[in-house]
Structures are given as structure tokens and as C-alpha cells.
Backbone as JSON Lines, residues from 0, in Angstrom:
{"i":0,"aa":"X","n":[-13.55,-75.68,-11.7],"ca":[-13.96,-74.3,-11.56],"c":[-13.01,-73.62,-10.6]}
{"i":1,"aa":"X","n":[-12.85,-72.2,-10.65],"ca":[-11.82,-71.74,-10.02],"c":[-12.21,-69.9,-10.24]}
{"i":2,"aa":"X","n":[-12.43,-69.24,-9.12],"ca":[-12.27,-67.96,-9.34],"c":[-11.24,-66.68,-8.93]}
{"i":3,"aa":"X","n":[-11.09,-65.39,-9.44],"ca":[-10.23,-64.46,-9.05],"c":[-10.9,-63.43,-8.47]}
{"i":4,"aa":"X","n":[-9.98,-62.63,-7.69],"ca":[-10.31,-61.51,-6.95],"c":[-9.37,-60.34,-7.91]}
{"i":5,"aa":"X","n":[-8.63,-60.99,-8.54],"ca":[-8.45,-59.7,-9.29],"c":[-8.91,-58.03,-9.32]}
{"i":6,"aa":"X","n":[-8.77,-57.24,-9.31],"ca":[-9.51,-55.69,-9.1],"c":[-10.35,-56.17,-7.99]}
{"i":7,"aa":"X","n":[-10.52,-56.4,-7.17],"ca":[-11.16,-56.36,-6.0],"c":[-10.54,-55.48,-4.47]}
{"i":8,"aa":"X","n":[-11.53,-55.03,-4.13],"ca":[-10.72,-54.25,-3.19],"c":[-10.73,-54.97,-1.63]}
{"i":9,"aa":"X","n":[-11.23,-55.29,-1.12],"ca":[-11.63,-56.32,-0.14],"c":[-11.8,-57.98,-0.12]}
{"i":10,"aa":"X","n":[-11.59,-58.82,0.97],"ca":[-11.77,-59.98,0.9],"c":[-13.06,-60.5,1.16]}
{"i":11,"aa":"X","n":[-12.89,-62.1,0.33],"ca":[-14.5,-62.44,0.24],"c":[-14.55,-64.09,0.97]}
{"i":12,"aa":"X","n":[-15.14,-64.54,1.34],"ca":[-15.07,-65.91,1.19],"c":[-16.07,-66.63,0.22]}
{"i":13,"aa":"X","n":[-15.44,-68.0,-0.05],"ca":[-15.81,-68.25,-1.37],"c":[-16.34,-69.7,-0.81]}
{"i":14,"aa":"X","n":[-16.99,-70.4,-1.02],"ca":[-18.06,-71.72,-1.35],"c":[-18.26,-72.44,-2.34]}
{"i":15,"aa":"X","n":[-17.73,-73.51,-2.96],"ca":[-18.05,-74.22,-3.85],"c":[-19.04,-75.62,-3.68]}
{"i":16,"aa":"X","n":[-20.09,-75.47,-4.34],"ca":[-20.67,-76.34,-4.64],"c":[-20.76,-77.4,-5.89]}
{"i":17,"aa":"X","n":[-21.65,-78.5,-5.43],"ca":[-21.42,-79.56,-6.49],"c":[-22.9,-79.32,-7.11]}
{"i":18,"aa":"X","n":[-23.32,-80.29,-8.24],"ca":[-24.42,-80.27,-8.73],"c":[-25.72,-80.25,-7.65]}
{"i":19,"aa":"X","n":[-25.26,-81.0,-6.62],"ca":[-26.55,-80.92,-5.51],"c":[-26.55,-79.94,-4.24]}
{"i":20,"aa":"X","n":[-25.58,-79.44,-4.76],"ca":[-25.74,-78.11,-3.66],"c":[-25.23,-78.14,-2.41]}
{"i":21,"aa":"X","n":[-23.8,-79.0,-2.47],"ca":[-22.87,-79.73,-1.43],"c":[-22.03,-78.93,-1.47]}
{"i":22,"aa":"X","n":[-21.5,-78.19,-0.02],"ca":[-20.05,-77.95,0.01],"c":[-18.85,-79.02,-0.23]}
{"i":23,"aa":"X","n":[-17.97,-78.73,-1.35],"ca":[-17.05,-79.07,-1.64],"c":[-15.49,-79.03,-1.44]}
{"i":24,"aa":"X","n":[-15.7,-77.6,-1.52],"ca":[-14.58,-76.47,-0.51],"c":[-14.92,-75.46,-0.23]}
{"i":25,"aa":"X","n":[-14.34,-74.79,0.59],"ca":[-14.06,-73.24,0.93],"c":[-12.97,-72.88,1.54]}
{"i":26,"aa":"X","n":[-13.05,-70.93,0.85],"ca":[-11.99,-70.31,1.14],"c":[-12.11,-69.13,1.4]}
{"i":27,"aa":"X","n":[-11.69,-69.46,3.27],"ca":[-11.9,-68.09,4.05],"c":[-11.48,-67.09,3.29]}
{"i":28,"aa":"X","n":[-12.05,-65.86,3.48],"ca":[-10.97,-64.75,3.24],"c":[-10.28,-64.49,2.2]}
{"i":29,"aa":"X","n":[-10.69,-64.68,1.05],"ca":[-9.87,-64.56,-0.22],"c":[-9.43,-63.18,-0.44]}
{"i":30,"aa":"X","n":[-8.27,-63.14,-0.05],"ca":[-8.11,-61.28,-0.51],"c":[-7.58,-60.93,-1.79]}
{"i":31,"aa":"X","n":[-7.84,-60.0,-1.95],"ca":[-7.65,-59.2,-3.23],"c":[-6.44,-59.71,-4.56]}
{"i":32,"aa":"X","n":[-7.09,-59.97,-5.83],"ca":[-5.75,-60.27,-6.56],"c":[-5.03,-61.94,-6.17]}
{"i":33,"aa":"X","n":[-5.64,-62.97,-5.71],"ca":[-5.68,-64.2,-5.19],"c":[-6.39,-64.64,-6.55]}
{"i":34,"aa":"X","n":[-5.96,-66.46,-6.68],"ca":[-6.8,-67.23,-7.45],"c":[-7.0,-68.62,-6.0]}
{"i":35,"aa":"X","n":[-8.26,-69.05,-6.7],"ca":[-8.73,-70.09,-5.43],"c":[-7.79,-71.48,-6.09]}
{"i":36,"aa":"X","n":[-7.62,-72.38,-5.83],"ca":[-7.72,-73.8,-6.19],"c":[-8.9,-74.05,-8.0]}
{"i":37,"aa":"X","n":[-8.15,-75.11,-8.14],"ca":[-9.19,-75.25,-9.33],"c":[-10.28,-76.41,-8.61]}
{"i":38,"aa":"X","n":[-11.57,-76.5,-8.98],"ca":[-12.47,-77.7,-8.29],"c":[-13.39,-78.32,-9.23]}
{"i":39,"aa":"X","n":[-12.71,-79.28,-9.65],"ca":[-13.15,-79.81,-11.07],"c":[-14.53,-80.36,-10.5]}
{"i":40,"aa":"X","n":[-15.22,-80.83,-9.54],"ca":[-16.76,-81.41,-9.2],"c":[-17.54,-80.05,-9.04]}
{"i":41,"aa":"X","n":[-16.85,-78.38,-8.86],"ca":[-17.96,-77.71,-8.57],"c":[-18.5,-77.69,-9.78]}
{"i":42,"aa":"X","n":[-19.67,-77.26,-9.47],"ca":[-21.3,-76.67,-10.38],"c":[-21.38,-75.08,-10.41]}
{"i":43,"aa":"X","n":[-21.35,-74.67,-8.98],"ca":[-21.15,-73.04,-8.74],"c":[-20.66,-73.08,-7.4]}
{"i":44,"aa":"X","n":[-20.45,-71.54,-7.29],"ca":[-19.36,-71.04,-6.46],"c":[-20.82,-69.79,-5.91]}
{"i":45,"aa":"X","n":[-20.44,-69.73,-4.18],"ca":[-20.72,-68.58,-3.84],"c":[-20.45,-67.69,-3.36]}
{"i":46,"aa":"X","n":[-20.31,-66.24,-3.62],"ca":[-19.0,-65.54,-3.12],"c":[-20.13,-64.53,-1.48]}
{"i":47,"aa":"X","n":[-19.16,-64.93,-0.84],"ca":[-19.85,-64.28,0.09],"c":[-19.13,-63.06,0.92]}
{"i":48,"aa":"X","n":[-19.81,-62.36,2.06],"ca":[-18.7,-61.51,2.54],"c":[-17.73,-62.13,3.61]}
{"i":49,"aa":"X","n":[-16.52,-61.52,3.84],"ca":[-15.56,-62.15,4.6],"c":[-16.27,-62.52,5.87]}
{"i":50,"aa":"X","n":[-15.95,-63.37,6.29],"ca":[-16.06,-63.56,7.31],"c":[-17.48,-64.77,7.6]}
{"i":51,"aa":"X","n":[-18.18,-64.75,6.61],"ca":[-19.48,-65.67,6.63],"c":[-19.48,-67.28,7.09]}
{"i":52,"aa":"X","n":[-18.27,-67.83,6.21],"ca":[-18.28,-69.22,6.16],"c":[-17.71,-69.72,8.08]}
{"i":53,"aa":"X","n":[-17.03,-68.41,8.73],"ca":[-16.92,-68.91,9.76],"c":[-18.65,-68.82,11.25]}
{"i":54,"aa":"X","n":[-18.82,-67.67,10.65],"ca":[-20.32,-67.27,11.41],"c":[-20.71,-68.69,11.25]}
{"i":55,"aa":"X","n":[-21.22,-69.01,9.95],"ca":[-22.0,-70.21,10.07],"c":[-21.97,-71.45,10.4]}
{"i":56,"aa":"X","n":[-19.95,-71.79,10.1],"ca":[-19.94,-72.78,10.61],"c":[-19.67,-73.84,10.0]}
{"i":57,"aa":"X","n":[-19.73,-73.07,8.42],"ca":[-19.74,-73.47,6.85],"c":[-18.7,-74.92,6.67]}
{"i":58,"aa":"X","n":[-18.66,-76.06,6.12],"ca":[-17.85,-77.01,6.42],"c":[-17.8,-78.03,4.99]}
{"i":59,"aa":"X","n":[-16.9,-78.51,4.52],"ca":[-17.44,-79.55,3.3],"c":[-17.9,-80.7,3.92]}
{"i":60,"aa":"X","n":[-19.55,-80.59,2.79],"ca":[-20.1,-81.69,3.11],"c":[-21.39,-81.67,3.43]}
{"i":61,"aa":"X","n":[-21.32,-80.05,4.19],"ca":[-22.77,-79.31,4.21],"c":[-23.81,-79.41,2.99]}
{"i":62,"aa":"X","n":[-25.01,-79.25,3.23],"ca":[-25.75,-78.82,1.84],"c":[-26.43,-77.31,2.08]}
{"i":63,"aa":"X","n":[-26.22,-76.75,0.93],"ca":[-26.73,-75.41,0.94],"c":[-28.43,-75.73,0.26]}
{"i":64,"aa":"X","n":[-29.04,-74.92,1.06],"ca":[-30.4,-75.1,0.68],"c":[-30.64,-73.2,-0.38]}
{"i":65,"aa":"X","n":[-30.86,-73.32,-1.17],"ca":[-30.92,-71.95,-1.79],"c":[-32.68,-71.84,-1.82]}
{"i":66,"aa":"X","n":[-33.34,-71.0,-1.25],"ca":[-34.81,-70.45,-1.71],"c":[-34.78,-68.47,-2.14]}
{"i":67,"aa":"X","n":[-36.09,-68.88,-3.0],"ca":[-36.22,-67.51,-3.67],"c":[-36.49,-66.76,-2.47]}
């Protein structure tokens, strides 16, 4: 899996997860018109705003807990 920022006007950071909801990679700051890495184990990707994955602390290996 692999995404673009293509037409985007701002940077995002990006999160890939595996089937269980494991950080796999991330990528600070993706700015505009960028492609990430390809990540053949992700499941999904979460695009967040810049700057997030450092607030939190974000790391591979983490598990993301997702609730409604």
C-alpha cells in the first residue's frame, strides 16, 4: 500500500497499519505532490494532520486502538 498527496495543498502525516492495527511505518510531514514508500503488510493507512505522529509520540510497533 502506498499513498499520494498529489493536489493537496498542505502536509499530512501518514500511519500505516497492519491487519491488527500495528504501526508499521510513518511519515512525518508528507508535503504536497510526494508519494510515501510502498508497504506491502499495511491493511490501512491514516492520514492525519501534520504534525500529530510527533505530539503523540507515534512509533512502529505501537497499536492503534480505533473506537466509535
Amino acid at each position: 500500500m502506498s499513498i499520494h498527496t498529489f493536489l493537496m495543498r498542505f502536509p499530512i502525516d501518514v500511519v500505516f497499519l497492519n491487519k491488527k492495527n500495528h504501526v508499521i511505518a510513518v511519515n512525518k510531514t508528507l508535503q504536497p505532490n510526494h508519494i510515501t514508500g510502498f508497504h506491502l503488510m499495511a491493511a490501512s493507512v491514516l492520514e492525519l494532520p501534520a504534525g500529530t505522529i510527533e505530539a503523540t509520540s507515534t512509533v512502529v510497533g505501537d497499536k492503534i486502538e480505533i473506537v466509535p
